[in-house]
C-alpha positions as CSV (number, residue, x, y, z in Angstrom):
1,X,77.1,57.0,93.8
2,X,75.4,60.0,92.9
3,X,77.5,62.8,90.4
4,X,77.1,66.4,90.7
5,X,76.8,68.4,87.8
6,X,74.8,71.7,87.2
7,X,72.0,69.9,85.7
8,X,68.8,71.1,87.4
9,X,67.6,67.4,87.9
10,X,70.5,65.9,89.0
11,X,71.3,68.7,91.5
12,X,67.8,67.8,92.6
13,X,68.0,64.2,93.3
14,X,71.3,64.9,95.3
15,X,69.7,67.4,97.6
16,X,66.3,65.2,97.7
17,X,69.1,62.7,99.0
18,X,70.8,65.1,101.9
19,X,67.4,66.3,102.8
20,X,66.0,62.4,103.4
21,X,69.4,61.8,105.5
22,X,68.8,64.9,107.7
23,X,65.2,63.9,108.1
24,X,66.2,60.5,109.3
25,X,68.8,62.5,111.7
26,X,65.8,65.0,112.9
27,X,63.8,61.7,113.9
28,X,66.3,59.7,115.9
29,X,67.7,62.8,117.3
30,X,64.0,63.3,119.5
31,X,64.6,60.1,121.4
32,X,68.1,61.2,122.3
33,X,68.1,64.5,123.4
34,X,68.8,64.3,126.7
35,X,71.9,62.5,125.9
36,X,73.8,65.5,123.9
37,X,75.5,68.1,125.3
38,X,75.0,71.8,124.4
39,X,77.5,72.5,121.6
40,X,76.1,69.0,120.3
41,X,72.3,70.1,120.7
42,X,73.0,73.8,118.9
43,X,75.0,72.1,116.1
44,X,72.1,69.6,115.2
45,X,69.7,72.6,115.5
46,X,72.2,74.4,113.0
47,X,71.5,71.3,110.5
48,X,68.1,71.1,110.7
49,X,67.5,74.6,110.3
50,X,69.2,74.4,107.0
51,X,67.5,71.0,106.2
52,X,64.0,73.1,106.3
53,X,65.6,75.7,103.9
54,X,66.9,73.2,101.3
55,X,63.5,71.2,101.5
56,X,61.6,74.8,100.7
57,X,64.0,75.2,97.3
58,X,64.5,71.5,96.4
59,X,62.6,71.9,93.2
60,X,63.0,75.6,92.6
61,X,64.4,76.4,88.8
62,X,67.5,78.4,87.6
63,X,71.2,78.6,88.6
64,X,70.2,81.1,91.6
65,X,68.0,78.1,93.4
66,X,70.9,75.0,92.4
67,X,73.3,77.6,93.6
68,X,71.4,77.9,97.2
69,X,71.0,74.6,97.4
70,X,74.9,73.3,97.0
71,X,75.2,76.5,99.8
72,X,72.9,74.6,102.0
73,X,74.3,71.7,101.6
74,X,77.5,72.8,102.1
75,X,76.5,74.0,106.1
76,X,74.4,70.4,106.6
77,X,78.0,68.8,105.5
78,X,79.8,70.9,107.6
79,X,77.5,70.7,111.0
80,X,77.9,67.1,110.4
81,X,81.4,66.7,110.6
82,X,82.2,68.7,113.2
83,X,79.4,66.5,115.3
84,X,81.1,63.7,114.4
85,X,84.5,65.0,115.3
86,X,83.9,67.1,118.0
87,X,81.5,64.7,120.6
88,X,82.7,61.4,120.7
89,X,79.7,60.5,123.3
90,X,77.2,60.5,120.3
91,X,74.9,57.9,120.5
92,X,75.9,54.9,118.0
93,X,72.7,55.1,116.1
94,X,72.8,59.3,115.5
95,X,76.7,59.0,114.9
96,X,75.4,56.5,111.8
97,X,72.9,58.5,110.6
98,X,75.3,61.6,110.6
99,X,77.7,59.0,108.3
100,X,75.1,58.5,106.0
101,X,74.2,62.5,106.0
102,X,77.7,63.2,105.3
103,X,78.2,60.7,102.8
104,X,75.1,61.8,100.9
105,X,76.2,65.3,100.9
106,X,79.9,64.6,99.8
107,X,81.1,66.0,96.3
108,X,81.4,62.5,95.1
109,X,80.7,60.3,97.6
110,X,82.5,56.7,97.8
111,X,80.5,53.9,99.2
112,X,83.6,52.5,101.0
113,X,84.4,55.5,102.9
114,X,85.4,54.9,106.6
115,X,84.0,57.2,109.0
116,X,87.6,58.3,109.9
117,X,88.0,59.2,106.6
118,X,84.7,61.0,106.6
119,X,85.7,62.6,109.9
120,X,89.4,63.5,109.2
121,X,90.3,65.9,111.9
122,X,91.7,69.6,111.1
123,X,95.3,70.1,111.9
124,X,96.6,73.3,113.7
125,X,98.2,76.1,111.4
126,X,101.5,76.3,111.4
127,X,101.4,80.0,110.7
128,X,97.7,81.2,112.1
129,X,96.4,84.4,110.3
130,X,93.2,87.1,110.0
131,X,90.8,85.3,107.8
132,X,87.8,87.6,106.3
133,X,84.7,85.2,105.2
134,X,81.8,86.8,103.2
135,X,78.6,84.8,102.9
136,X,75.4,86.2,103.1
137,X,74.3,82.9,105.0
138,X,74.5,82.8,108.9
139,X,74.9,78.9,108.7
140,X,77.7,79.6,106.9
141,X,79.7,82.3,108.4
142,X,79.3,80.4,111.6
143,X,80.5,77.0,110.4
144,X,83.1,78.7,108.3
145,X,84.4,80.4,111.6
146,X,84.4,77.0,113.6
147,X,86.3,75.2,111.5
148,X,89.3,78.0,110.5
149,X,89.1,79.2,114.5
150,X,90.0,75.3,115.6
151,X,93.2,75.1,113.6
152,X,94.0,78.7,115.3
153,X,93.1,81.3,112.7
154,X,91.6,84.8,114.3
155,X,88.3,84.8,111.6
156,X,86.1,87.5,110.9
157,X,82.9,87.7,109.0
158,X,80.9,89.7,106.6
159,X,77.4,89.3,105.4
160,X,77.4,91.3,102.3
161,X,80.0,92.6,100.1
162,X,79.3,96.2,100.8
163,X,80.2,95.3,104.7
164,X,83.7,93.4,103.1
165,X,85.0,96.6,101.7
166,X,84.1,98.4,104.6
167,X,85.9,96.0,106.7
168,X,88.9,95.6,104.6
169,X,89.4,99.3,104.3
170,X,89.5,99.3,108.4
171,X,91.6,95.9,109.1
172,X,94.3,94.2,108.4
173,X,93.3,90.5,106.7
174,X,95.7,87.9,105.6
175,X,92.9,86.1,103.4
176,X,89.9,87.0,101.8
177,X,86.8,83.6,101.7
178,X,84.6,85.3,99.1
179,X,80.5,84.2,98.1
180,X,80.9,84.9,95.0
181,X,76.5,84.9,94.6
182,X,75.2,87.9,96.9
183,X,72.2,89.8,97.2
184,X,73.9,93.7,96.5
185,X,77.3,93.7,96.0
186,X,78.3,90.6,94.7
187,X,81.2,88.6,95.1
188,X,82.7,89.0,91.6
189,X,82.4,93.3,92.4
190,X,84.1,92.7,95.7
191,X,86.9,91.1,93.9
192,X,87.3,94.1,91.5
193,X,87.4,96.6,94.0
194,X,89.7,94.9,96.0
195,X,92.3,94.3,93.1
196,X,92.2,98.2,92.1
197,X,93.1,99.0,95.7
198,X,96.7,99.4,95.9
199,X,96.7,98.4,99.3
200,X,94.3,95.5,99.5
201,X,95.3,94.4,96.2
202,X,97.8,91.5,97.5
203,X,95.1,90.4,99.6
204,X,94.7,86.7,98.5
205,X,91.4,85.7,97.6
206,X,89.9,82.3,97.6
207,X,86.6,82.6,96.0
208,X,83.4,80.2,97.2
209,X,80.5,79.2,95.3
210,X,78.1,76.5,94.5
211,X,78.0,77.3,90.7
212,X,80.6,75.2,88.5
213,X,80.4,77.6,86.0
214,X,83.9,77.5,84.2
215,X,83.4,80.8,82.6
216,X,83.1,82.2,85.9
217,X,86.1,80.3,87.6
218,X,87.8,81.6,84.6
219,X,87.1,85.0,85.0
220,X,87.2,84.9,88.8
221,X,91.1,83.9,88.3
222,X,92.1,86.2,85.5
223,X,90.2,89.2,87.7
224,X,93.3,88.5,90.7
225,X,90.9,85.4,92.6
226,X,93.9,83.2,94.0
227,X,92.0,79.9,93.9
228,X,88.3,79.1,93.5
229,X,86.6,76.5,95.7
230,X,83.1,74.7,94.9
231,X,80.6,74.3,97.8
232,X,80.2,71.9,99.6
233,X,84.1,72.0,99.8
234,X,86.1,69.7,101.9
235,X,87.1,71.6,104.8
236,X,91.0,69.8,104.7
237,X,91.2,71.2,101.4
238,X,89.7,74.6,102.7
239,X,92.7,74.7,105.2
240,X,95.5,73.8,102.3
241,X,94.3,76.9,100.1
242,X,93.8,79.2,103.0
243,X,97.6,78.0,104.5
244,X,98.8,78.8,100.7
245,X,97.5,82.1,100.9
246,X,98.6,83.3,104.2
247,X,102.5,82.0,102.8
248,X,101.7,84.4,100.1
249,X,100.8,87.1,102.2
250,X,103.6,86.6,104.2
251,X,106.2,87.2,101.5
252,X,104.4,90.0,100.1
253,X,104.7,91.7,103.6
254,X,107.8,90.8,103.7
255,X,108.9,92.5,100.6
256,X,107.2,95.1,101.3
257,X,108.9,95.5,104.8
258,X,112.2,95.2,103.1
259,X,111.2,97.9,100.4
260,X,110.1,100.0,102.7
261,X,113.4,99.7,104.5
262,X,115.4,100.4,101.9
263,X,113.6,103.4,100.9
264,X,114.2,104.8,104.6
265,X,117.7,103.9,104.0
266,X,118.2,105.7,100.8
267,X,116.3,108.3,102.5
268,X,118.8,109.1,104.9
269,X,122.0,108.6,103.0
270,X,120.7,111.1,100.8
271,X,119.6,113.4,103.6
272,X,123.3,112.4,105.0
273,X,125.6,112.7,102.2
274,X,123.3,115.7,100.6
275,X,124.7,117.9,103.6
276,X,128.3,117.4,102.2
277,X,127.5,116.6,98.1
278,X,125.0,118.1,95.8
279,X,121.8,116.1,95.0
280,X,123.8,115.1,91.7
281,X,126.6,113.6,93.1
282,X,124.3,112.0,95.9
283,X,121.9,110.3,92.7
284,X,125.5,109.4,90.5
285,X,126.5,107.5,94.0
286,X,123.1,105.9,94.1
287,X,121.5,105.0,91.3
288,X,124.9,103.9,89.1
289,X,127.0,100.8,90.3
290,X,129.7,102.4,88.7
291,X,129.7,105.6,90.7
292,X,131.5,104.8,93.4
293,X,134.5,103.4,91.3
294,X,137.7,105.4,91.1
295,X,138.1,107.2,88.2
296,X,136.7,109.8,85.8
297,X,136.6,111.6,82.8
298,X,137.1,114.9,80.5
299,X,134.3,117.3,80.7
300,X,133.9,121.0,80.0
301,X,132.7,123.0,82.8
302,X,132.3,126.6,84.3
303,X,134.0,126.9,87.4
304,X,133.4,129.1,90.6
305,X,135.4,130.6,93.6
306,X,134.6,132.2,95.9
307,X,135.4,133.5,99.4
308,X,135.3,136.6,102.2
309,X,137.5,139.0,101.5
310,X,139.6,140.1,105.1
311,X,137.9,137.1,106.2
312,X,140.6,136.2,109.1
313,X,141.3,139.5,110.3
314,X,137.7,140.2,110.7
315,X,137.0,137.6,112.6
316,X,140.4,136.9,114.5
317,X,138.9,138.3,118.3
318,X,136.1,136.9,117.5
319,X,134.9,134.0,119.9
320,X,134.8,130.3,118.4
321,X,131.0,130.1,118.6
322,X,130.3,133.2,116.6
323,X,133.0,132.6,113.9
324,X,131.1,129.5,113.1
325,X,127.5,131.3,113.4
326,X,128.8,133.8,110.7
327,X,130.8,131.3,109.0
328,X,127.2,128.9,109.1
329,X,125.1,131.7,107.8
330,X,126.8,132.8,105.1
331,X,127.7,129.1,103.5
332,X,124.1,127.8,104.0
333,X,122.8,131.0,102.2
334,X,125.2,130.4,99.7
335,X,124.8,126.7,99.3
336,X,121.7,126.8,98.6
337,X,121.9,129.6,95.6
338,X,124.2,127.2,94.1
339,X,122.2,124.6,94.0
340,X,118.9,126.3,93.1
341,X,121.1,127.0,90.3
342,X,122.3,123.6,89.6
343,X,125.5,123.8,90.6
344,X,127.8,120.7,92.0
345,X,129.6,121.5,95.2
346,X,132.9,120.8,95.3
347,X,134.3,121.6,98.6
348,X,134.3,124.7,101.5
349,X,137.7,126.1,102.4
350,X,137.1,128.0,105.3
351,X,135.4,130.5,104.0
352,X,135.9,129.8,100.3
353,X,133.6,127.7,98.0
354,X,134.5,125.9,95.0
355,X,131.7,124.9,93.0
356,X,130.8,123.7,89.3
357,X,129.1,123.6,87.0
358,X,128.9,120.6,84.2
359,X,129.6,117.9,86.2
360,X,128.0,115.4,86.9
361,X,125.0,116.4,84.9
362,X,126.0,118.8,81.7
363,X,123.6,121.1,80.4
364,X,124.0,123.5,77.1
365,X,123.7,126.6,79.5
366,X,126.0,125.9,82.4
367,X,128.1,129.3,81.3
368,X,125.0,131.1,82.0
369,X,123.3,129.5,85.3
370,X,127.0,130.2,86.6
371,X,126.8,133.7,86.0
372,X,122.8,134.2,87.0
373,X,124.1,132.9,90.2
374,X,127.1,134.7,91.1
375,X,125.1,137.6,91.0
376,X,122.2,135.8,92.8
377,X,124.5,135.1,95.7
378,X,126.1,138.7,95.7
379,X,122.5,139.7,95.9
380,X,122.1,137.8,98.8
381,X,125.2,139.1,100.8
382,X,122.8,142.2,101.5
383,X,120.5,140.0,103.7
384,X,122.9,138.3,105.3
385,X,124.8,141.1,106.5
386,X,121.6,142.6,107.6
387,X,121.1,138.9,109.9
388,X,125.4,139.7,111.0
389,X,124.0,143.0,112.0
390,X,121.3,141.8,114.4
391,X,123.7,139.4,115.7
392,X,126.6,142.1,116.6
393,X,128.8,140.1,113.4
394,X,130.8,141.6,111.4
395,X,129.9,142.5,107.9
396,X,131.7,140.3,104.9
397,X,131.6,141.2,101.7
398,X,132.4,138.8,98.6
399,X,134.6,137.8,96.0
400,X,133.7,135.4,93.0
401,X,135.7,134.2,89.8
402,X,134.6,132.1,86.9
403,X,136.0,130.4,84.2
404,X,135.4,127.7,81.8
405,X,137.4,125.2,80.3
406,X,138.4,121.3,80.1
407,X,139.2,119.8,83.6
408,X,139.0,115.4,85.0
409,X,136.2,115.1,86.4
410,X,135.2,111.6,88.7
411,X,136.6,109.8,92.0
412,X,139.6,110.9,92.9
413,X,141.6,109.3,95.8
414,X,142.3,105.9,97.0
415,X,139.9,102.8,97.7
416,X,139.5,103.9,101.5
417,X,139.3,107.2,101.1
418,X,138.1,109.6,98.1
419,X,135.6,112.3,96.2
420,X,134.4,113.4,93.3
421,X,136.6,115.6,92.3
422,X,138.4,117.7,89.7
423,X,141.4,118.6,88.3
424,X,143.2,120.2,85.4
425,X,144.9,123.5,84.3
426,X,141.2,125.6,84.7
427,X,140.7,124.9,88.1
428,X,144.7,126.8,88.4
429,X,143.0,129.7,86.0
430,X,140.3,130.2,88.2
431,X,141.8,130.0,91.7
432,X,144.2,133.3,89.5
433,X,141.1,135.2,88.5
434,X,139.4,134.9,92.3
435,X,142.9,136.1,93.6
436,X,142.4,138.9,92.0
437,X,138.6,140.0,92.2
438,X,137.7,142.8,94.2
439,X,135.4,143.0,97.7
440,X,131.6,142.2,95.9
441,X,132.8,141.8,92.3
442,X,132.3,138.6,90.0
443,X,135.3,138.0,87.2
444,X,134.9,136.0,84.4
445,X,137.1,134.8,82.0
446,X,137.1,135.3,78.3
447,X,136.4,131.6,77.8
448,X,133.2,131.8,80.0
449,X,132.2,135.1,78.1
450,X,132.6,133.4,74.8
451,X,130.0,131.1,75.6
452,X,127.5,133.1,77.3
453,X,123.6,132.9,75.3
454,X,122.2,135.2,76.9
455,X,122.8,139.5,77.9
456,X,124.7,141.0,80.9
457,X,125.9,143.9,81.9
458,X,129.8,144.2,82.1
459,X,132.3,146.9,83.5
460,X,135.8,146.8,83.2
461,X,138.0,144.1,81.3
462,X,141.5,144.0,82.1
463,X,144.4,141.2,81.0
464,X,146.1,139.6,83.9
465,X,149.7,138.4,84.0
466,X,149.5,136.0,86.8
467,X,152.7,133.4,88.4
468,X,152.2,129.9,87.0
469,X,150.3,130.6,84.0
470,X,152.1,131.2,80.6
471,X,149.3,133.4,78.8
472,X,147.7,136.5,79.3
473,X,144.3,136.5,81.1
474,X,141.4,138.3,80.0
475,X,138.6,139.0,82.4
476,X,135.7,140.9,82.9
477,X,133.6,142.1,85.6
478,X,129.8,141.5,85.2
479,X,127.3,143.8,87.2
480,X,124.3,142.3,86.3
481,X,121.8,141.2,83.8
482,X,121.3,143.7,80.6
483,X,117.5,144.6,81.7
């Protein structure tokens, strides 16, 4: 029994061996000729062809030359047993020879090996899949492609590294059969790239070569290489890693299907739910197991109201379609000030807003984005009165309270049914001050005042006396920021 190792002599004397068995083969095979059948005829001329080549390097030095020849050797094995598997009609004397070739060029080669067991047949895949082989050799690729497209794999095949990447960056592969010794772009290179792709980089690799160089295998699998087989390999074996790698694949897919999915889904509850709730509420809902638990808790916030003053009797002979266009316009203009601004939207009453700001996400100057924009969206009333006039609407002019002060802030309602909410005497305060504001004026409370940072204009302060509420209210009308 002859043992492989790198050892230049010994690698020598085992390729001497295969090329004396194909020799043999070459001589028998004149006499029966006529007897073989195309595919048979083409296969032996697929052997010899790489018997000439190992005879020209069978005593040429260094790794490159030992390398080529366990490459070489590796097609001569593989010709071999698909002749022996594949035409049953052989002649009994070439179908002996072809034993003794295959036995010669096994890894380790058992003197009691059976020609069924030299000849085990390759099983169909369960799950069949896109197979990419790189070899620069055309005995190779071809045998390689024989053997993966009987047991019902779609394979394609690349002679060089630098047509791999080009390849992968075009199709879809399930497995990657990698040379790891190239001329160019070599195998190890190919692996690299591959592995800093973040869309190959799943991609399992099974790298081929005839070096047994552990460094390498070692460096091959810490580099993302999913197995590492030695030439000549066994082709059952070839099958098991490739049928491992296409599971992986699979799963990877898979995940990433379901990923994918999920994303889409959290896309549109967000795009859903962001119609009715701020992005806040939307991310406390989503990203916090918690959040949709009943519940809440004591937070200090600045509060706004708003609505349209003469709202109803402006738009009482109106028809339904155009109420809504008005009503439409002047929320989504408004909607979208608050939350430019930050602010948590509460709920639309008709043509009143109730909005917040503190809750769910607190910051030091919620006092002072409130205020910034209430007089943002008074601003805006001036451009969409000038859409109401294109239209043939009505003009609506706006009304807009704040305060701050303590209120429950969380899920209010039952387990079928509820909202963030909030409640507490401030949101009472508030709903006072709005009752009172004037057609385009913005009242503030002494409480929001108080913790204002930065300068504003004000106007007139009054003290309220209002049902409900035991104290005097302070409030103040602000007419813009102190320029």
């Amino acid at each position: 029994m002859i043992q492989r190792s790198d050892s230049g002599a010994t690698v020598d004397t085992w390729a001497a061996a295969v090329r004396d068995a194909v020799s043999t083969l070459y001589t028998q095979s004149k006499t029966s000729k006529g007897t073989l059948d195309e595919t048979a005829q083409d296969d032996l001329a697929q052997l010899f062809k790489a018997n000439i080549r190992l005879d020209e390097i069978l005593n040429s030095p260094g790794a490159k030359a030992r390398h080529d020849r366990r490459n070489i050797i590796g097609a001569i094995r593989g010709y071999a047993e698909m002749l022996l598997e594949e035409d049953p009609g052989l002649p009994k004397r070439l179908r002996n020879t072809l034993i003794t070739v295959l036995a010669a060029a096994k890894d380790e080669p058992s003197q009691t090996e059976t020609a069924a067991q030299a000849t085990a047949p390759l099983l169909r895949s369960d799950e069949p899949g896109v197979i990419l082989a790189v070899d620069d050799l055309p005995e190779n690729r071809e045998l390689v492609s024989r053997l993966l497209q009987k047991t019902g794999h779609t394979v394609i095949t690349a002679e060089s590294g630098e047509e791999a990447l080009e390849l992968l960056d075009t199709m879809g592969v399930d497995v990657v059969l990698l040379d790891l010794v190239m001329p160019g772009i070599g195998g190890a290179e190919v692996l690299r790239r591959l592995k800093e792709n973040e869309r190959l980089r799943a991609t399992p690799v099974v790298m081929i070569s005839g070096q047994q160089d552990m460094d390498q295998i070692v460096g091959c699998i810490e580099a993302g290489a999913d197995d590492y087989l030695l030439k000549p390999f066994n082709p059952v074996l070839l099958q098991a890693r490739i049928s491992a790698g296409i599971e992986r694949k699979r799963w990877h897919d898979r995940e990433e299907l379901y990923r994918e999915q999920l994303e889409r889904r959290e896309q549109f509850i967000r795009a859903t739910f962001g119609r009715y709730l701020s992005d806040d509420i939307v991310d406390e809902i989503l990203e916090r197991p918690e959040g949709l638990e009943l519940g809440g808790d004591l937070r200090e916030v600045t509060i706004m109201m708003s609505d349209i003053r003469g709202f109803t009797s402006l738009v009482e002979h109106l028809p339904p379609q155009q109420v809504v266009k008005l009503l439409n316009r002047y929320l989504g203009r408004m909607t979208d000030i608050i939350l430019e601004y930050g602010g948590t939207i509460d709920e639309f009453l008709g043509d009143a807003v109730l909005a917040v700001f503190g809750a769910p996400s607190r910051n030091d100057d919620d006092p002072d984005r409130a205020v910034s924009c209430a007089l943002a969206m008074q601003a805006a009333m001036a451009e969409v009165n000038a859409a109401n006039r294109d239209d043939d609407l009505p003009e609506v002019q706006m009304a807009l309270a704040l305060n701050t002060g303590s209120v429950v802030a969380g899920n209010i309602g039952s387990e079928r049914r509820s909202k963030y909410g909030f409640v507490g005497h401030a949101m009472n305060v508030t709903s006072r001050i709005e009752d009172v504001a004037g057609p385009g004026e913005i009242l503030i409370s002494e409480s929001t005042r108080d913790r204002l940072g930065q300068p504003y204009q004000f106007g007139e302060s009054k003290a309220l006396s209002v049902k409900g509420i035991e104290e005097e209210l302070r409030v103040h009308a602000v007419l813009g920021a102190e320029k």
